[in-house]
C-alpha positions in Angstrom: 151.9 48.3 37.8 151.4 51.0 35.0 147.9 52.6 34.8 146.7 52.5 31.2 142.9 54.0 29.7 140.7 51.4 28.0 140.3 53.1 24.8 137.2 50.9 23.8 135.2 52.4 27.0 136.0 55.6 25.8 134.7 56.0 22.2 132.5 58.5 21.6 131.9 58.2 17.8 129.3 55.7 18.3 127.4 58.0 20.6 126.9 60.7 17.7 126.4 58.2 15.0 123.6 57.4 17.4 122.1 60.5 18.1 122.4 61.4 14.2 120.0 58.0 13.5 117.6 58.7 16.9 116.8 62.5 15.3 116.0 61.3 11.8 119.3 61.1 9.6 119.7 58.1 7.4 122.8 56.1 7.3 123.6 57.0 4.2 124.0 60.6 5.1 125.9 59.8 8.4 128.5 58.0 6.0 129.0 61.7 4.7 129.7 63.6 7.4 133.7 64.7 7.3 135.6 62.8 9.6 137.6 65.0 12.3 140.3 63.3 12.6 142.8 64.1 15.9 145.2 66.1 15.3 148.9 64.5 15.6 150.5 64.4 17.9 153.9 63.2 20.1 153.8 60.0 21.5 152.1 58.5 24.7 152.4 62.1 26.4 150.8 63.8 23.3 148.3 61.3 23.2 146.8 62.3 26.9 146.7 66.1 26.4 144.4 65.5 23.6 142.5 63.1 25.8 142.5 65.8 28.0 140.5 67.8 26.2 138.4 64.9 25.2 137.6 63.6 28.4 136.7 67.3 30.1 134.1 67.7 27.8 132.3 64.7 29.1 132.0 66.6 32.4 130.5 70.3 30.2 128.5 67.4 28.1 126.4 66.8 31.2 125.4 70.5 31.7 124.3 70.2 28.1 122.5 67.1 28.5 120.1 68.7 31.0 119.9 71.6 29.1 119.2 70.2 25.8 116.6 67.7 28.0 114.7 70.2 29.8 114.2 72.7 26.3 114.0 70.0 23.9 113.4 67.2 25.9 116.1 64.8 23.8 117.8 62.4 26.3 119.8 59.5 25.8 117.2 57.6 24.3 116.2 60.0 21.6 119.3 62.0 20.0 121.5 63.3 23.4 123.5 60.2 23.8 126.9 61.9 23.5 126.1 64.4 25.3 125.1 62.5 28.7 128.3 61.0 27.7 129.8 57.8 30.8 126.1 59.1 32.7 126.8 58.7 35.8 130.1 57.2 35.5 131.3 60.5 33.8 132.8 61.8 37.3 134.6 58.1 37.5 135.8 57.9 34.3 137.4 61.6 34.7 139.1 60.5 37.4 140.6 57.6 36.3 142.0 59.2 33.4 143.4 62.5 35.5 145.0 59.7 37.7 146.5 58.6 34.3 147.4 62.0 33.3 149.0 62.7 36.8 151.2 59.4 36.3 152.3 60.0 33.4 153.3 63.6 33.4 155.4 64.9 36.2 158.0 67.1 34.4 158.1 69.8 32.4 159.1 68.5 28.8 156.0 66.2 29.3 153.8 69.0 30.5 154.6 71.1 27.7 154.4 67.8 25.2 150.4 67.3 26.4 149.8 71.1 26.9 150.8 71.8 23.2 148.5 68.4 22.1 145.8 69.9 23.6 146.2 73.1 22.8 146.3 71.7 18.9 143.1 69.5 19.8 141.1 72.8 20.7 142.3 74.2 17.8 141.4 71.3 15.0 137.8 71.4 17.0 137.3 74.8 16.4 138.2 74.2 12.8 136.3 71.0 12.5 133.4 73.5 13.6 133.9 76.0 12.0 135.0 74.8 8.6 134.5 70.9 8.4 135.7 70.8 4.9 138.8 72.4 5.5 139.3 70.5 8.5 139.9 67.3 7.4 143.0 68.7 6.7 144.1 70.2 9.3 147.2 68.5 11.0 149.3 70.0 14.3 152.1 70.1 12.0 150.7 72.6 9.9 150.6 74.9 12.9 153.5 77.5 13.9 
């Protein structure tokens, strides 16, 4: 049988919008943050190196979340949701997708297909950051 990754169990939206609401933003302005939109990318393959990049920052989020808890003392409850990320299912959940990842990419042209997504990921993040206006924008295509 084919592995597949539940995307539901992995949305992370809801976690920020939650945090946003726990540290004193209204709804109203929550509706008016840019979206970030993904990048594109290529198919299946394309869609897992973008995961990839997605899914490993669960596993930098919980360094975070015990930073951000020990100087601010925010946790889950009170604005550090997506940060603290699967909890203690992160190291589970990372797994499962690599085991994914590692099925579904065993040659080269599919290395290079989810390398070059996630590569573009890091990239429209950085942007999103950086720029959020401009970044809405911002599509893998546009990219040499």
């Amino acid at each position: 049988s084919t592995m597949e990754l539940n995307p539901a169990e992995r949305r992370k939206t809801p976690l920020l919008i939650r945090d946003l609401l726990a540290v004193g933003a209204t709804r109203q302005e929550v509706a008016t943050v840019p979206d970030a939109a993904i990048p594109d990318f290529d198919g299946h393959v394309g869609a897992l190196g973008c995961c990839y990049v997605l899914e490993g920052a669960t596993l930098g989020g919980q360094l975070i979340a015990r930073h951000v808890k020990s100087v601010l003392k925010f946790d889950s409850a009170n604005g550090a949701t997506f940060f603290n990320g699967y909890g203690r299912a992160t190291g589970a959940m990372w797994g499962s997708f690599c085991a994914v990842l590692n099925a579904r990419v065993q040659d080269l042209a599919s290395y290079r297909t989810a390398a070059t997504a996630a590569c573009a990921t890091f990239e429209h993040l950085e942007a999103c950051l950086s720029s959020p206006g401009e970044a809405r924008t911002l599509r893998r295509a546009d990219s040499p």
